[in-house]
C-alpha positions in Angstrom: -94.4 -4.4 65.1 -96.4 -7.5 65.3 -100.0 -7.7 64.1 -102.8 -10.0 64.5 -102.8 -12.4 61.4 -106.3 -10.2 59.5 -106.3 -7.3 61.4 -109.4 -7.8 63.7 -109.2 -7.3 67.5 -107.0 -9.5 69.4 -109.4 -12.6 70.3 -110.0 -13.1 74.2 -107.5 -16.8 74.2 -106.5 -18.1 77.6 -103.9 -21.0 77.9 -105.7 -24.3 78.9 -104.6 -26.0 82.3 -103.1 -22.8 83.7 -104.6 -22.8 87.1 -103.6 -26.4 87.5 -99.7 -25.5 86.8 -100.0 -23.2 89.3 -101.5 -25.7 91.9 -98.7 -27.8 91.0 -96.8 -25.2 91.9 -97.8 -24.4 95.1 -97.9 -28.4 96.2 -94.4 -28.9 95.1 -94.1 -25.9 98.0 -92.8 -22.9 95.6 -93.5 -19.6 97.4 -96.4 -17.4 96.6 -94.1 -14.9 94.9 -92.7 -17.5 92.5 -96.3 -18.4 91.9 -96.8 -15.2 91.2 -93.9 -14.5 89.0 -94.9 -17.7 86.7 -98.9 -16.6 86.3 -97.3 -12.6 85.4 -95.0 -13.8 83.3 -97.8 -16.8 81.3 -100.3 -13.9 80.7 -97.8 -12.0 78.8 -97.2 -15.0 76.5 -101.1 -14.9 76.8 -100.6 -10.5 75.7 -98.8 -11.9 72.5 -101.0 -15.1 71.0 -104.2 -12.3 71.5 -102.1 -9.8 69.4 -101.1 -12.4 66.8 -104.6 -13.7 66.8 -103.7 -17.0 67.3 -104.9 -20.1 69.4 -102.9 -22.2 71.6 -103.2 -25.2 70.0 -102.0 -24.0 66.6 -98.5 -22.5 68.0 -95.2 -23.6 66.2 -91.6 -23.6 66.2 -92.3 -19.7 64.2 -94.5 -18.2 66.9 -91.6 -19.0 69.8 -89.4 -16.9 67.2 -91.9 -14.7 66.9 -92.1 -14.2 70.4 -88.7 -13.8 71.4 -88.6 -11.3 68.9 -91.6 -9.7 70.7 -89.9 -9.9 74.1 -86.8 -8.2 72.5 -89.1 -5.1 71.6 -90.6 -2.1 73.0 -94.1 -2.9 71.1 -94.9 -5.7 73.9 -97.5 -5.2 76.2 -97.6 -5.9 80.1 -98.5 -8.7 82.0 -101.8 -6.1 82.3 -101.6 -5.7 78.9 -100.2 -2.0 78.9 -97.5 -1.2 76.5 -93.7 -1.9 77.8 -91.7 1.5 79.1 -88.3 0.0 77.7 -86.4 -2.9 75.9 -86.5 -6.2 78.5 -82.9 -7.5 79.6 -81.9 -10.4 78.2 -82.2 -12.2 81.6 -85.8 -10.8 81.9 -86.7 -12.5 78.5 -85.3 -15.9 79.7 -87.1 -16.0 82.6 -90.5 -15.0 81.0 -89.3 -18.0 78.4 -88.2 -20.5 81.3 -91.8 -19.9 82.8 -93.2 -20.7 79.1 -90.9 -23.7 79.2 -91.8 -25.2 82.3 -95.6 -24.7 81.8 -95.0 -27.1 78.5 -93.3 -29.8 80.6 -96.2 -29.6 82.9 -98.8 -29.9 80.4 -96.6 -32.9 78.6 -96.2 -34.3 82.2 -99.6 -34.6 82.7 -100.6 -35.8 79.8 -102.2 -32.9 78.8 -102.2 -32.1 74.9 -98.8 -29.9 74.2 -98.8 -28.0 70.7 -94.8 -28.0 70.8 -92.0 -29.6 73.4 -90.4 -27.6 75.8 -87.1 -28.0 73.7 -88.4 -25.7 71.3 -88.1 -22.6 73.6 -84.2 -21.9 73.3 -83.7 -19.0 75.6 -81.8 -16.0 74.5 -77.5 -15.1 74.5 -77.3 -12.6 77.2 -74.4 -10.5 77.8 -72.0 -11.1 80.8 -71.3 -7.5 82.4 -68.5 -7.0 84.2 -70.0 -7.0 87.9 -69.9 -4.0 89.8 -70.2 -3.5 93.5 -70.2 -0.2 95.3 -66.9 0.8 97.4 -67.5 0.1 101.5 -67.4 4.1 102.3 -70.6 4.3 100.0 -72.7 1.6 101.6 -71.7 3.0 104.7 -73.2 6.2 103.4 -75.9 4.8 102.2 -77.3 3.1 105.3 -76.6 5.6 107.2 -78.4 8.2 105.0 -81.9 8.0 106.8 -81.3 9.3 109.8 -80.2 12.8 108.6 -82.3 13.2 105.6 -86.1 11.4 106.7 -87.8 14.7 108.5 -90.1 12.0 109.8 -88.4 9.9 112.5 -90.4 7.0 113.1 -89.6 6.6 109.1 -86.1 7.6 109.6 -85.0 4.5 112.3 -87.1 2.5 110.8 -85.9 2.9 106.9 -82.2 3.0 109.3 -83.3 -0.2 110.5 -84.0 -2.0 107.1 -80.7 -1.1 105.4 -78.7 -2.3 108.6 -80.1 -5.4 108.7 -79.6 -5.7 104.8 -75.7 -5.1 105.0 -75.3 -7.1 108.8 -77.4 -10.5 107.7 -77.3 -10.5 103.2 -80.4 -11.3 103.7 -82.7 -11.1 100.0 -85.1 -8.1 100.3 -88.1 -10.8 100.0 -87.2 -12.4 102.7 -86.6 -9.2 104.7 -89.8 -7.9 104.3 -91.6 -11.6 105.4 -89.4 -11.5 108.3 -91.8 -11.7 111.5 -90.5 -10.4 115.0 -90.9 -14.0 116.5 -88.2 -15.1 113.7 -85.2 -13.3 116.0 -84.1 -14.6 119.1 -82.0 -12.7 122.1 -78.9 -13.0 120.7 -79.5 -11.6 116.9 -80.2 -15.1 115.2 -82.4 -14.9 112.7 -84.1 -17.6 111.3 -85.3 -18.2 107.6 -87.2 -19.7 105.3 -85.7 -18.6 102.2 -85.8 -19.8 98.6 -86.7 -23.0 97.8 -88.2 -23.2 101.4 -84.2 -23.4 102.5 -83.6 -22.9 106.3 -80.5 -21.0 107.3 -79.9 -18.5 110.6 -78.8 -15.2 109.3 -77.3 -12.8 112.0 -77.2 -9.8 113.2 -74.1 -7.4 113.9 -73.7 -5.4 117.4 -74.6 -2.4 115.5 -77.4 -3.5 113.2 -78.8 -4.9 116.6 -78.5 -1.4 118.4 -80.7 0.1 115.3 -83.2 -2.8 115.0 -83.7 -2.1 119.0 -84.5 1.5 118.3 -86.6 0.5 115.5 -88.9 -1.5 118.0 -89.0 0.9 120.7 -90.9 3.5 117.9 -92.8 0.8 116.1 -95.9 0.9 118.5 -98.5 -1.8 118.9 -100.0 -3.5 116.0 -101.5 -6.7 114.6 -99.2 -7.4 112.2 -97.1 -10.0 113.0 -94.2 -8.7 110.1 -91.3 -6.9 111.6 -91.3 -3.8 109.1 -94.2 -2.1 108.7 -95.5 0.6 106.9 -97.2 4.0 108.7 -98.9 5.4 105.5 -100.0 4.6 102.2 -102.3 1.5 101.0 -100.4 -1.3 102.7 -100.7 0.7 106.1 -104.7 0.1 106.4 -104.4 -3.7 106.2 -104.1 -6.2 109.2 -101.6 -8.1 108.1 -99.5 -5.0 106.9 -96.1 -5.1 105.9 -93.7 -2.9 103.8 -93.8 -3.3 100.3 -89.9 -4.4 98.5 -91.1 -1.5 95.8 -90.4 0.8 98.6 -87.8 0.1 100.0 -86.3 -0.3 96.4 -87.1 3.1 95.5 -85.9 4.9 98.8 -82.1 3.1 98.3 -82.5 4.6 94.7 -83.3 7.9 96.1 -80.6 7.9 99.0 -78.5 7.1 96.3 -78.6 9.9 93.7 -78.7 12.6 96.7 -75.6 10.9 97.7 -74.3 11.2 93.9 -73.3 7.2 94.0 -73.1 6.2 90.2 -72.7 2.2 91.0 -76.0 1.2 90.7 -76.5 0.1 94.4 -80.4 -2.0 95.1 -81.3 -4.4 97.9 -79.6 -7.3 95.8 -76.2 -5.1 95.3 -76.4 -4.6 99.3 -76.4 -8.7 99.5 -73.8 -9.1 96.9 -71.6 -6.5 98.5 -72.4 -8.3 102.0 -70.8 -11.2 100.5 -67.7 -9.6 98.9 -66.9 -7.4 101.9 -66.8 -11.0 103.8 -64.5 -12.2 101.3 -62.1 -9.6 101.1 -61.8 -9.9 104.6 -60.7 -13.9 104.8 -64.3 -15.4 104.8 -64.6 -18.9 103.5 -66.7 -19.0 100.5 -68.4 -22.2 102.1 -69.4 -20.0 105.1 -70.8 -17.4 103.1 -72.7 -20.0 100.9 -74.6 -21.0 103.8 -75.1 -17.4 105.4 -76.4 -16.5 101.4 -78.4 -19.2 101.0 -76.9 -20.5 98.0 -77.6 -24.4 97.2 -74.2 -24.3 94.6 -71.3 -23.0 96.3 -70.5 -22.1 92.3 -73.2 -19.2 92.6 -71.7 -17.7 95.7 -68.1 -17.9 93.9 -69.7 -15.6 91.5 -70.6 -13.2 94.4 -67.3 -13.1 96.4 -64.9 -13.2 93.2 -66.1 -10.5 91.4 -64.5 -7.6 93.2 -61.7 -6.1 91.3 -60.1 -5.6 94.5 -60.0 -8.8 95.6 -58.8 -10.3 92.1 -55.8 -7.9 92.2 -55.2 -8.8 96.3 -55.1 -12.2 94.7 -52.5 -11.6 91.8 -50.4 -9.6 94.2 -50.5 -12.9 96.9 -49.8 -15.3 94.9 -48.4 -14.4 91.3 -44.8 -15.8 91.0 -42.7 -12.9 90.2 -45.1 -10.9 93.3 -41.4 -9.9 95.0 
């Protein structure tokens, strides 16, 4: 466990020039949730110089050790300072050290006085695992869970709704639950402003149409001007509302282990099984590089190829001795 350097309380230190790297942020026109995702991930580099008892200023090439060794345990605490549930991924730690990273460059960038260079934070070895994405017949099951098993049927087309439009467009949940009802013309096109403020239509099958239709028929009136919205709970009482990704996380969790599906389907392996399905069927990988998003067709490879089925309908195509 790591301990403050003489055992008194963990001084209150804040990093210096903070709010500015986040203004830079937002003027070089990152989202609000990256935003977000940078300042979480800062105050728990912030969680570990207050537990070492050590400024800023004085940090060296042993405190990033130290701190990837902090990352790597259970005895870290929170962006909110509580202590961690369980061990951080690998790619978790990176990211939380590529925030770190990039918050140096800005501060040499500007001028601003830097303790060490940003080459100093080596990020950690993470494990490749072999991919896995859930068979067709159980993302059908899946989707279509909802209707029989939400006694509440406004919630039942609606949560319906969300996972059809999931599987028909591989759209990310963020940008699902941002989605507005002026962003969807007549014909199912969808228009987004995904990552990296990237424009791209997504669109809509017959039948994730015919759901999304019911969905708005039941939806009522209101002033929000998001397309999902939610009917209790704390988001429900504000203007603006909209359905939080945590939900809709949790209920494909749920709908899972009812169904007894062991893959380990979420929102992102209902994308990534959007785009394998597409390329098991003939899609070009360009195509579904521009339906994903993607700004490296490399990433979307890593999407469409990782099917074992497809890598033995491959072998069995074009191997030498196939016949």
């Amino acid at each position: 466990m790591i301990t403050n350097n003489n055992g008194n309380k963990p001084k209150s230190i804040r990093l210096p020039y903070v709010d500015d790297f986040l203004l830079s942020l937002q003027t070089n026109n990152y989202s609000q949730e990256t935003i977000y995702n940078y300042e979480r991930d800062l105050n728990v580099f912030e969680n570990f110089l207050r537990e070492i008892n050590l400024e800023f200023n004085k940090i060296n090439k042993k405190t990033i050790l130290n701190y990837k060794a902090y990352l790597a345990s259970q005895d870290r605490k929170t962006a909110k300072y509580i202590a961690g549930k369980k061990k951080l991924s690998s790619f978790s730690q990176n990211r939380m050290l590529s925030a770190l990273r990039a918050y140096l460059k800005f501060l040499i960038d500007m001028d601003y006085n830097s303790p060490i260079s940003p080459e100093m934070v080596k990020l950690a070895k993470t494990t490749k695992k072999h991919p896995r994405v859930a068979q067709f017949e159980e993302i059908i099951k899946i989707i279509e869970f909802p209707t029989n098993f939400e006694k509440n049927k406004k919630i039942a087309i609606r949560n319906r709704a969300i996972l059809e439009m999931l599987f028909s467009t591989g759209m990310r949940i963020s940008e699902l639950v941002n989605l507005k009802k002026a962003q969807i013309d007549k014909e199912g096109r969808i228009f987004i402003l995904g990552k990296g403020k990237k424009e791209r239509f997504v669109y809509l099958t017959k039948r994730a149409k015919v759901h999304l239709e019911k969905y708005l028929e039941i939806r009522g009136k209101t002033d929000s001007p998001y397309l999902f919205v939610p009917y209790r709970g704390r988001n429900n009482k504000k203007r603006d509302k909209k359905i939080s990704p945590n939900y809709i996380e949790y209920k494909i969790k749920k709908y899972r282990e009812i169904l007894g599906i062991n893959v380990p389907i979420n929102a992102h392996g209902i994308r990534h099984a959007f785009a394998t399905y597409l390329a098991e069927n003939g899609a070009n990988p360009a195509a579904i590089q521009i339906l994903l998003g993607h700004e490296s067709l490399d990433t979307t490879t890593r999407y469409v190829h990782t099917s074992d089925r497809y890598a033995e309908k491959i072998q069995r195509k074009y191997h030498p001795l196939k016949d």
